[in-house]
Wavefront OBJ file of the C-alpha trace (Angstrom):
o trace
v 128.986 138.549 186.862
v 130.173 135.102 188.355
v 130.820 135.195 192.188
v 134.968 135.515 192.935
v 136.522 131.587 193.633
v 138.470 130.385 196.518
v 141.379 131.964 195.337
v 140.519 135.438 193.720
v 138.827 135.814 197.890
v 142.020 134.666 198.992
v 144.497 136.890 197.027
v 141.855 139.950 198.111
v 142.091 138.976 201.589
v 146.071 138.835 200.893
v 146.182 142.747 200.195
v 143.747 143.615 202.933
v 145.630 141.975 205.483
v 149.100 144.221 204.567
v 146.787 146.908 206.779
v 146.954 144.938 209.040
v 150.647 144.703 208.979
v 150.972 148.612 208.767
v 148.805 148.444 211.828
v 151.342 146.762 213.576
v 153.989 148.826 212.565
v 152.079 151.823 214.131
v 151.654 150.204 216.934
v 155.297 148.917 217.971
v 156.021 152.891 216.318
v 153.615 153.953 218.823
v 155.120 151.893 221.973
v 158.750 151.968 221.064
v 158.515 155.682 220.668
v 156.943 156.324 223.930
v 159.302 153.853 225.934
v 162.007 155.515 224.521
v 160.632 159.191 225.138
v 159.929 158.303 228.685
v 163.873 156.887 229.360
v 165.740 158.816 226.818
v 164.292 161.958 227.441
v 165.064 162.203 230.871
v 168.615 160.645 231.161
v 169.510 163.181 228.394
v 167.452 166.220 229.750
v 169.982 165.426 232.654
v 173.318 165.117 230.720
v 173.011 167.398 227.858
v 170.735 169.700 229.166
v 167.589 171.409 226.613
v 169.548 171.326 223.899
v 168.812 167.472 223.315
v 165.117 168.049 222.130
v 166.700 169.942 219.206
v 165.543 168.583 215.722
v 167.922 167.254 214.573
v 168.358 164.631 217.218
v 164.228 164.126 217.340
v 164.466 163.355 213.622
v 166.997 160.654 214.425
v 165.194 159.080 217.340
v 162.018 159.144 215.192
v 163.880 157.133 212.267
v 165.825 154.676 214.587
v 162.296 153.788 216.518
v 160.767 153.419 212.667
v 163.656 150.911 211.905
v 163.175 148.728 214.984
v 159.379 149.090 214.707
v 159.388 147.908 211.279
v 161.405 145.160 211.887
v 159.525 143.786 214.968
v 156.443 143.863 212.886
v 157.975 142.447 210.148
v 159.069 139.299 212.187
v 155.561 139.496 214.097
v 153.378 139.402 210.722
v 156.005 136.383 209.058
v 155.366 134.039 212.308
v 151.940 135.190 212.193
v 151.802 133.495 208.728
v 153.947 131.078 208.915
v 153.461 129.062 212.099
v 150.182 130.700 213.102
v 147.184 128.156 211.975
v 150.117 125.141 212.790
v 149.827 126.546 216.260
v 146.315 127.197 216.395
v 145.551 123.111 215.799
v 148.680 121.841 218.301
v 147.366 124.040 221.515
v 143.703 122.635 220.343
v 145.493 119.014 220.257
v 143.493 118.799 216.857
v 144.775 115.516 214.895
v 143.404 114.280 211.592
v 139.989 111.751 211.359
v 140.732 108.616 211.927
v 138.964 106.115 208.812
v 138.362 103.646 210.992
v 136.083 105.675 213.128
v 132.718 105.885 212.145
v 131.605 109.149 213.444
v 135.240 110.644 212.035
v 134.410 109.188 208.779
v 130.976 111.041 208.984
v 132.624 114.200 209.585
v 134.779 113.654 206.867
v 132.544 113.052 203.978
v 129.887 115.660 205.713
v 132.679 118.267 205.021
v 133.400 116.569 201.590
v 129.548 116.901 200.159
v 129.910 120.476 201.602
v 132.625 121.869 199.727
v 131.176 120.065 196.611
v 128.322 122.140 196.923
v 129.839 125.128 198.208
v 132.567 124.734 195.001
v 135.769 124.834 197.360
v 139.104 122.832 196.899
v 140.381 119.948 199.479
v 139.658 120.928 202.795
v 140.967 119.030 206.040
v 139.001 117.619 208.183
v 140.587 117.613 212.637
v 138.965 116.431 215.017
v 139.583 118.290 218.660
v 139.644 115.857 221.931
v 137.095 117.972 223.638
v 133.230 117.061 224.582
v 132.266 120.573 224.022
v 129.905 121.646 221.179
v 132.262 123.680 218.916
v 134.008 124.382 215.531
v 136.166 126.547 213.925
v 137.819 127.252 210.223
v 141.457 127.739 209.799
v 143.617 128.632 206.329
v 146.509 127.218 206.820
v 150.142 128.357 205.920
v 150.697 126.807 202.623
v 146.689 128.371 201.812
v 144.738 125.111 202.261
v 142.041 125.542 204.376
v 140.917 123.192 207.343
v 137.631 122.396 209.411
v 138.167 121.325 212.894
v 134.933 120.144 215.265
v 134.808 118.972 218.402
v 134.495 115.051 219.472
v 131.254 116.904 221.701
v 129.502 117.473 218.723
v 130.371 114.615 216.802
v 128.339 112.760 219.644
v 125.781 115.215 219.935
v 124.787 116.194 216.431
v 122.755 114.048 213.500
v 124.279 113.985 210.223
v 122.179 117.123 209.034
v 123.318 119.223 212.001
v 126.926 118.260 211.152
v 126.612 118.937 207.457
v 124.789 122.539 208.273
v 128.094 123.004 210.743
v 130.127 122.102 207.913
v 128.677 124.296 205.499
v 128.459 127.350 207.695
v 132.835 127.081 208.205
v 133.217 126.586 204.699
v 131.038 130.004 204.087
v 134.051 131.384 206.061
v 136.443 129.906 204.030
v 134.555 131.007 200.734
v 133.860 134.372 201.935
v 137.396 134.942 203.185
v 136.663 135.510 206.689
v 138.640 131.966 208.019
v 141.692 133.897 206.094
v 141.556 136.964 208.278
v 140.791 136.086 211.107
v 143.425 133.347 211.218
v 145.835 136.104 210.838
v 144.499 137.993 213.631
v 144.453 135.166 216.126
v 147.693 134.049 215.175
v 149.402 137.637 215.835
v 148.560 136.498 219.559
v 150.800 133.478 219.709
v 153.714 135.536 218.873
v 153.145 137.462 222.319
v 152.475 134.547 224.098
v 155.408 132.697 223.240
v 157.558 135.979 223.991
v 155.477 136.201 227.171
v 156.515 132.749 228.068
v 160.510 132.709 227.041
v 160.789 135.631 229.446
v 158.689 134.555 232.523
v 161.150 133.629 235.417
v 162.005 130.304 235.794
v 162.875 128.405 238.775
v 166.024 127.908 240.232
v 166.547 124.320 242.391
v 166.658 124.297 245.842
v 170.806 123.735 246.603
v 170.131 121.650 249.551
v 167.108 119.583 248.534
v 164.990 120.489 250.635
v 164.109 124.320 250.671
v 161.003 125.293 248.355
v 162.521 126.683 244.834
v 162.231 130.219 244.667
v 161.784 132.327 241.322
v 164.658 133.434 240.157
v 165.462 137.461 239.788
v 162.678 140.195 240.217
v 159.337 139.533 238.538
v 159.138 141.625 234.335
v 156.688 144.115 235.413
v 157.344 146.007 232.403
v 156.809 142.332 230.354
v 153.819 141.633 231.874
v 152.837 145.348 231.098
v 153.819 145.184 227.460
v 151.943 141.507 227.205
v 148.907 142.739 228.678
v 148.988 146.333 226.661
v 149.740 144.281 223.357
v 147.109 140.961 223.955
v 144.609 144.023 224.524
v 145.538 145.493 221.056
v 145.458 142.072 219.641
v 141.757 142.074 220.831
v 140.809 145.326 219.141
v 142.399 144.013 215.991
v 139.837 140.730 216.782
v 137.180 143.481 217.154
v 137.383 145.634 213.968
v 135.513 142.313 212.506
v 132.563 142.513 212.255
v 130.503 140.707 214.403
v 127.958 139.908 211.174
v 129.916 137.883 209.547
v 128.719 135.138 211.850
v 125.198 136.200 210.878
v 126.502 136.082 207.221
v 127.874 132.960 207.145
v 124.668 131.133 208.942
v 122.881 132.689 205.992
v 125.459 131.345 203.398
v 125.489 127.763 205.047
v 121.473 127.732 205.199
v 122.146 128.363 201.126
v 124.751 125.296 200.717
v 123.311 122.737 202.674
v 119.594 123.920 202.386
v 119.083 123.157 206.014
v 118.540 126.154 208.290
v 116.834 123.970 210.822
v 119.563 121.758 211.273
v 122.246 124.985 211.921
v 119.633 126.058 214.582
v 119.502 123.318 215.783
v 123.208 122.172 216.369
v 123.513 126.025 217.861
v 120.774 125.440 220.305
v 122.785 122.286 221.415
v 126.085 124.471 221.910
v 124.242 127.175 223.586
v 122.846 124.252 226.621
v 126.138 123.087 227.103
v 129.030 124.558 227.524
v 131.504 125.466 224.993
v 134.613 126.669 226.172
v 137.730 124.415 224.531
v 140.783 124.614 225.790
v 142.944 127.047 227.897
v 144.272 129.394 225.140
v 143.671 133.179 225.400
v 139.870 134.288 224.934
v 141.467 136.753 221.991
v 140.745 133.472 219.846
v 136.998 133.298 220.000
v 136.655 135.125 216.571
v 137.434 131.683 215.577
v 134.982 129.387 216.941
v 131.247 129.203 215.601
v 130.158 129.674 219.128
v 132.156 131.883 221.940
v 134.296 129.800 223.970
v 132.968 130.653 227.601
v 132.390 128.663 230.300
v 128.350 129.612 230.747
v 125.956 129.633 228.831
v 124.540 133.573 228.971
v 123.209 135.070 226.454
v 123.631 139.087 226.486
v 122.928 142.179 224.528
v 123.750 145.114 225.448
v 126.538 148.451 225.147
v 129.252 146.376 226.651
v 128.352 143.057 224.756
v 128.252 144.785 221.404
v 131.233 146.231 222.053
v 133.317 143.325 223.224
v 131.976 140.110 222.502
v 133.441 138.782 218.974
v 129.328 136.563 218.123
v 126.655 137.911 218.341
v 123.986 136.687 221.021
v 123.417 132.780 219.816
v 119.451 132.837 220.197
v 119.264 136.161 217.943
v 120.995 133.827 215.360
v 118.583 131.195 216.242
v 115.900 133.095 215.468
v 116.990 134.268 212.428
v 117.310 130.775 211.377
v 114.179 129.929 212.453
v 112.463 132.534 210.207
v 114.581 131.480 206.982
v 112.745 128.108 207.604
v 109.467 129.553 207.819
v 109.637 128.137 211.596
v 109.047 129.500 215.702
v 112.393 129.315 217.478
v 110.036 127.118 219.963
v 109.698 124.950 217.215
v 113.501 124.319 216.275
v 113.402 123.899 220.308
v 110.917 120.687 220.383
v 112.919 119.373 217.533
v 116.058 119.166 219.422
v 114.363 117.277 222.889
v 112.189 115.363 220.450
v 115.517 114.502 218.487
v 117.185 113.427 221.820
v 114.107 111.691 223.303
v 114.640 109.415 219.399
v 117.782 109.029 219.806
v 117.668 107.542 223.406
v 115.006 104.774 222.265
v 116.905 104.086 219.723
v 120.009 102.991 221.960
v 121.362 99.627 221.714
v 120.679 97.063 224.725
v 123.811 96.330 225.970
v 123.335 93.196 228.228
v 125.989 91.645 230.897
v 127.973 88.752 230.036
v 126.244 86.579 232.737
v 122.399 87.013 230.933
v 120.949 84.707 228.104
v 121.948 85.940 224.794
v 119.993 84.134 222.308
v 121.334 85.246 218.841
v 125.463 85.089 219.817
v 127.516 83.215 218.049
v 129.562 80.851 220.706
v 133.278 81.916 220.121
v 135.117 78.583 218.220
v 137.045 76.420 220.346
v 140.771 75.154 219.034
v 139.021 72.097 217.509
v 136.187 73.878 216.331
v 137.173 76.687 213.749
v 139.998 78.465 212.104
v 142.136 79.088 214.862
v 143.250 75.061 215.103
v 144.839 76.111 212.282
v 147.404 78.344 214.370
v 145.158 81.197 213.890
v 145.436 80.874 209.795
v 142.393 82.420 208.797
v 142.897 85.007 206.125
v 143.248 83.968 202.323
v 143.712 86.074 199.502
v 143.241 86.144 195.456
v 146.472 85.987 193.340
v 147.483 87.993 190.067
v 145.075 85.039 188.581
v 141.888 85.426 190.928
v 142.730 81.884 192.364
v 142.416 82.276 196.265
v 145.201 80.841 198.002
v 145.779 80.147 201.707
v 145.483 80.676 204.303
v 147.905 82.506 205.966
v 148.675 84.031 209.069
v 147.835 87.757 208.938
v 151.941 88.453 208.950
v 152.571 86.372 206.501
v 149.499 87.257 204.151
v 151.476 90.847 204.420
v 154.636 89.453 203.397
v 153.340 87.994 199.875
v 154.601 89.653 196.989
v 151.522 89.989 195.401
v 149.931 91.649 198.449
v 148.465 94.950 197.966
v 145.562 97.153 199.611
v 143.380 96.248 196.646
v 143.408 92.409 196.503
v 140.662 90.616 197.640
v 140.980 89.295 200.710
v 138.742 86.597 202.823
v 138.612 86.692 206.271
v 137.944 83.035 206.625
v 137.036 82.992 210.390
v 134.187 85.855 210.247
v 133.007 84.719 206.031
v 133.773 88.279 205.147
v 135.364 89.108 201.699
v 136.674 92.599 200.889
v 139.628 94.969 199.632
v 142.391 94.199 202.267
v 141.954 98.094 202.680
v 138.484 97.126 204.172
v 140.103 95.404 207.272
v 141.305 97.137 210.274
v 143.297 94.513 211.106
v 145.408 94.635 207.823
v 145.652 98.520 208.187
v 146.997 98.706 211.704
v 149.839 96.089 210.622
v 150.861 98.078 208.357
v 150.554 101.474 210.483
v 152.297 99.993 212.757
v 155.273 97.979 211.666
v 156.907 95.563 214.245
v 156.916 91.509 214.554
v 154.355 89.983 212.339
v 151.736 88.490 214.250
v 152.995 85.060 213.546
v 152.782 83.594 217.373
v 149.078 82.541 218.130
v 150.149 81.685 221.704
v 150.521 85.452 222.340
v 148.669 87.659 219.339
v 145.277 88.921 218.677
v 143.981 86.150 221.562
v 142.001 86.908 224.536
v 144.159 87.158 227.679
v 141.258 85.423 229.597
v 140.324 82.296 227.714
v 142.453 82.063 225.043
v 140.447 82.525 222.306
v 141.223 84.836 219.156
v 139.376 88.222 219.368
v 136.380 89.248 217.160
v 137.106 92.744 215.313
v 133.868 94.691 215.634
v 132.754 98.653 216.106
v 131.545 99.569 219.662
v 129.780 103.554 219.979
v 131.056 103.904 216.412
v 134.551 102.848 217.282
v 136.719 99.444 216.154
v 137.364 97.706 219.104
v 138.585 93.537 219.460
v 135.749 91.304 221.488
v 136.179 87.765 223.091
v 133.236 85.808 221.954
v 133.020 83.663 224.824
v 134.175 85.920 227.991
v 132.855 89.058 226.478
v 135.964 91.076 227.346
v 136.702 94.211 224.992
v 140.397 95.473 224.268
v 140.038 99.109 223.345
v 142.491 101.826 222.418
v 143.048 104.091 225.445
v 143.070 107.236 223.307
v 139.136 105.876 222.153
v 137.899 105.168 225.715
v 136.758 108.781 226.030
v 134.649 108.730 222.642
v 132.609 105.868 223.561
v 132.182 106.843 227.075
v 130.508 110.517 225.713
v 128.931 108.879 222.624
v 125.016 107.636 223.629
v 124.461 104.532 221.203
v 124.065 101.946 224.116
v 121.411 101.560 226.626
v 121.928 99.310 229.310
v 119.849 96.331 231.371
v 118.866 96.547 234.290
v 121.191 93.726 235.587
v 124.298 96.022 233.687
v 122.673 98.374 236.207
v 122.230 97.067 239.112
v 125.819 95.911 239.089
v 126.988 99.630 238.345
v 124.480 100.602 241.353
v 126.976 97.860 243.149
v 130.156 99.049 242.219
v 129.479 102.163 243.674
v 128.026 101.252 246.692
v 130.982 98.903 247.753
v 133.528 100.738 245.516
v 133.447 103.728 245.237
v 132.072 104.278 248.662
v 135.361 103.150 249.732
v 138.305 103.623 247.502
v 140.500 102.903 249.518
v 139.312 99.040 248.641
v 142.056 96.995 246.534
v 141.651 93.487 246.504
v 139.950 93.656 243.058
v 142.944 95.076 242.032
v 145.056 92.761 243.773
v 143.410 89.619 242.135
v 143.597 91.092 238.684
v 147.494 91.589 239.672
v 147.464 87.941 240.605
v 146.808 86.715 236.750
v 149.452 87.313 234.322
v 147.681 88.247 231.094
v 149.454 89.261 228.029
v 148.549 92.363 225.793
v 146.741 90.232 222.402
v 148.288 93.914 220.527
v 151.851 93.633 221.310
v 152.238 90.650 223.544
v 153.869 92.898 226.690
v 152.673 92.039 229.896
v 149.112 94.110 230.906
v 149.373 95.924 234.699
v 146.616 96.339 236.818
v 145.427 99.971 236.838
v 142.224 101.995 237.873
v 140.777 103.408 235.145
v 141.055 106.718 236.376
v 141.613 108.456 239.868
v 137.696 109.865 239.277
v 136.251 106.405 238.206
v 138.424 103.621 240.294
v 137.571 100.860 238.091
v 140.024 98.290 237.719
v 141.315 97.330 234.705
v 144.351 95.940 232.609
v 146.430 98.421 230.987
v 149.462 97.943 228.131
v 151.494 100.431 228.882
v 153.716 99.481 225.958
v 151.233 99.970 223.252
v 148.651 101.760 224.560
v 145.762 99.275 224.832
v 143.186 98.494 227.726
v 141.554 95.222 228.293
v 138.275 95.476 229.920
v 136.774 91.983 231.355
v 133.375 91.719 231.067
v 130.961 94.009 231.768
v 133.507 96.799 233.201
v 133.398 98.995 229.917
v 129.407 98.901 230.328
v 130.395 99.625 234.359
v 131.939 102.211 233.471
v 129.708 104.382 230.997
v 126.739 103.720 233.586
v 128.884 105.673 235.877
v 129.931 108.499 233.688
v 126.431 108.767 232.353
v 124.860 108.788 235.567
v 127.279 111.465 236.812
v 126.427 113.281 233.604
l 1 2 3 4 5 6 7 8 9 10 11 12 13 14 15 16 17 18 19 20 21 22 23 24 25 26 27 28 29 30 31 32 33 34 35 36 37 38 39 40 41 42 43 44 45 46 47 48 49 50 51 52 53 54 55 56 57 58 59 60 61 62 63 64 65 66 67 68 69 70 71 72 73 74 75 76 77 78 79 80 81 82 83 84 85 86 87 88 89 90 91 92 93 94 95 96 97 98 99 100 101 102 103 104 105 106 107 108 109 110 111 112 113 114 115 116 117 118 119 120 121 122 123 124 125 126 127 128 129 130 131 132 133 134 135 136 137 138 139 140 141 142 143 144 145 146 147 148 149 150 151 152 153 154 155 156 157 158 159 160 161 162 163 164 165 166 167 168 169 170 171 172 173 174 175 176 177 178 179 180 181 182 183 184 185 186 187 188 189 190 191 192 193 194 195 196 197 198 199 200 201 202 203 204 205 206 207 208 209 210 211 212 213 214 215 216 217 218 219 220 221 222 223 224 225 226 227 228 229 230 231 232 233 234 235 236 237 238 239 240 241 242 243 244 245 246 247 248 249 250 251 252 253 254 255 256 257 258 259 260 261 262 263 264 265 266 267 268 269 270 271 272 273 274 275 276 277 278 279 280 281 282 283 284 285 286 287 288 289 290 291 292 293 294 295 296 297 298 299 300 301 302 303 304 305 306 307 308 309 310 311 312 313 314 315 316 317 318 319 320 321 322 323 324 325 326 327 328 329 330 331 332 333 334 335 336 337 338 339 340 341 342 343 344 345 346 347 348 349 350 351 352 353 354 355 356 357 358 359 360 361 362 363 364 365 366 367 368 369 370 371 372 373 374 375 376 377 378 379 380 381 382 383 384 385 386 387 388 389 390 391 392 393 394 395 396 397 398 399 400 401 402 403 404 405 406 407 408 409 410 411 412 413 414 415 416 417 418 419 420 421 422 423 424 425 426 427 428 429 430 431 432 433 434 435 436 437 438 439 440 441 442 443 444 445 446 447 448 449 450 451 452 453 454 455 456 457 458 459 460 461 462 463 464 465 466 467 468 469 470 471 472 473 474 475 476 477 478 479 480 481 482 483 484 485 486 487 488 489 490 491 492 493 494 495 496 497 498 499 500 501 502 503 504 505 506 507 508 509 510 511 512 513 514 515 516 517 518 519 520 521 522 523 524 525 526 527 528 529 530 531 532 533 534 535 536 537 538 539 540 541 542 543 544 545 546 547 548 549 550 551 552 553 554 555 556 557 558 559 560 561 562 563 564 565 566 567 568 569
């Protein structure tokens, strides 16, 4: 008999969750009734006198609290469905991968060999902003399902580890668990946003000055019902079973015939932490790993009883033995793993040392950019190449399309224009063509037209000659936890500076002051760039757009600044 597909499991996980639904129902039967036996009673005991309890007022009551019950749960399971994976992702501040992000574009077609294998439909891939080791499987409302990982293990993990991650959330989806227990997560968003409508706000002080003050007497009886109905919520979390984790390493070690590699990547979450977010603990059920913020691993009455994984090294071992391996052994692979990764860093050298294989940036009468930065050219409906054009007016042909052949003139590369990331984030991001050299895609130290290039698996835009990198800001934090780049020891002895004069003494602004001084011009957008630390926690200085987002790092100061956070680390 041929095993059920994606969406025979789905439809059977359909009909099972309807008990959930008349779960709810009992419950809100359950509370509504009592509530209203412990005010109605009384008052009327008081008025009318025995003759209330008489049946057929109890009959009555019992209908009228089956009514409202019904409906609450009614409105409680739709939202549930509805809004309750959209919800999940947005308090998780998952977004979509990025294409131009190598380690994205990894997890993407990791997930997409998966679900060949594993004979599942489109699945989205989301990447969470969070340097924990972590992942989780969602169905989403319209019944497509999703895998979302963390950036942490992106960094962390080798392309094996992230494929047997992969293939152990789609054995959720497959199996039908990422359909249930969706639903039961969800059901807690629908308390917390009722939670949160009817918390007290604050009223303003009238004469400006007196401390706000919360407005009427704090819900006792909300907080009460919250508390009564999250802890429900967390029995409903409960009732599944804590195997299916156990199940589902089993069915991944059968998809992406890699049980090491799942050990593995769970050894890595279980040394660091992986808690994500600040969301309600009611949604670990999710997650292939318990959020928490230690690492313990316990067994025991209470744990077995509560806990929604079971311990992470009895998994480990059990993946150990389907490999015919000693957990110590999947242990040495990870530190030798790490110790291969770390010589295999890049050198990343300063600006001011010898580099003898770089390619001086081109001077106005040296290269393309005399040409007022005209160095793109493109193939016609004929094949002849014609050019070249500015990169906004290249865009403006009307023969342009992401499939032409295009020739970056100034770099000798020739590709699909859908192979540039320069042609994709003009069109992403429509505005003025880039049409005035004086201002565009030009360093705002020396004038020269930026390099595209990939730093820590991330596009980026270099200066040739200054060695000055403008980076995204929302990217900084990738390549500052990512561990491609190894640095010399004059990139680290000017670190060792930098915090010995520095950040010894914060209080220390002329840096800032001279950067202030120079009025440099954003090469994205042309707005002017401001003088900002980096961060309150790292008070680097450096020039921020704070029209479109970007951050120009002189030389050196990006390099600066992952010494710091690595040696912190």
């Amino acid at each position: 008999m041929p095993a059920p597909d994606f969406y025979e499991v789905q439809r059977t996980q359909w009909r099972k969750s309807l008990l959930v639904f008349a779960g709810l129902i009992l419950f809100y039967f359950l509370a509504i009734g009592l509530i209203s036996l412990a005010v109605v009673v009384p008052l009327g005991m008081f008025a009318a006198g025995p003759g209330l309890l008489s049946a057929p007022f109890t009959g009555r009551l019992f209908l009228a609290v089956f009514c409202v019950a019904a409906v609450i749960a009614v409105f409680h399971y739709l939202d549930a469905r509805k809004f309750g994976a959209a919800y999940i992702i947005k308090r998780l501040e998952a977004a979509p991968t990025e294409p131009s992000d190598r380690y994205h574009q990894r997890l993407a077609n990791a997930i997409d060999e998966m679900r060949i294998a594993s004979g599942l439909p489109g699945v989205k891939p989301y990447v969470i902003p969070s340097f924990t080791i972590n992942s989780l499987a969602l169905v989403e409302s319209d019944g497509a399902p999703a895998v979302a990982v963390t950036e942490g293990l992106l960094a962390d993990c080798t392309r094996d580890e992230l494929q047997a991650v992969a293939a152990h959330e789609l054995a959720h989806i497959s199996r039908g668990d990422a359909f249930y227990v969706t639903l039961i997560c969800s059901l807690v968003n629908f308390l917390e946003k009722i939670q949160a409508a009817l918390e007290p706000g604050d009223v303003p002080p009238e004469d400006g000055g007196a401390r706000a003050v919360p407005s009427g007497a704090p819900p006792v009886l909300v907080y009460l019902a919250a508390a009564l109905s999250a802890f429900v919520m967390h029995l409903f979390s409960m009732l599944l079973s804590r195997e299916r984790e156990v199940l589902a390493d089993a069915a991944a070690s059968e998809i992406s015939r890699n049980p090491a590699a799942l050990a593995r990547a769970l050894y890595k979450a279980h040394l660091k932490s992986s808690f994500v977010g600040d969301f309600s603990l009611t949604y670990s059920p999710l997650f292939i790993v318990a959020p928490r913020l230690t690492s313990e691993d316990e067994e025991g009455l209470f744990s077995r009883a509560f806990n929604s994984h079971p311990p992470l090294m009895k998994r480990l071992r059990l993946l150990a033995r389907m490999a015919n391996l000693e957990p110590a052994h999947i242990i040495e692979q990870v530190w030798e793993s790490q110790k291969l990764r770390e010589e295999a860093r890049t050198l990343a050298r300063s600006a001011a040392e010898p580099r003898p294989s770089a390619r001086p940036c081109p001077t106005p009468e040296q290269g393309p950019t005399a040409d007022g930065g005209k160095i793109w050219s493109m193939q016609d409906g004929e094949g002849r190449w014609q050019g070249p054009f500015l990169l906004g007016d290249l865009l403006r042909l009307p023969y342009f399309g992401m499939g032409r052949r295009v020739r970056n003139i100034q770099e000798s590369v020739e590709a699909a224009a859908r192979e540039f990331p320069q042609v994709r984030r003009a069109l992403q991001k429509p505005g003025p063509p880039p049409d005035d050299p004086a201002r565009k895609n030009l360093c705002p130290r020396c004038r020269q037209a930026l390099n595209d290039t990939f730093y820590e698996g991330v596009p980026i835009q270099v200066c040739g000659r200054c060695g000055g990198k403008l980076v995204d800001a929302a990217h900084v934090g990738r390549i500052l936890w990512r561990r491609e780049m190894d640095f010399s020891s004059e990139l680290l002895a000017k670190a060792g500076r930098f915090r010995e004069e520095f950040l010894a003494n914060p209080v220390k602004i002329q840096k800032s002051m001279d950067k202030a001084a120079a009025s440099l011009t954003c090469p994205a957008c042309g707005y002017r760039l401001a003088a900002r630390p980096y961060s309150y926690q790292y008070f680097i200085p450096v020039d921020k757009c704070l029209a479109c987002g970007k951050v120009w790092f002189d030389a050196d100061e990006l390099e600066v600044l992952q010494i710091l956070v690595e040696k912190k680390a």
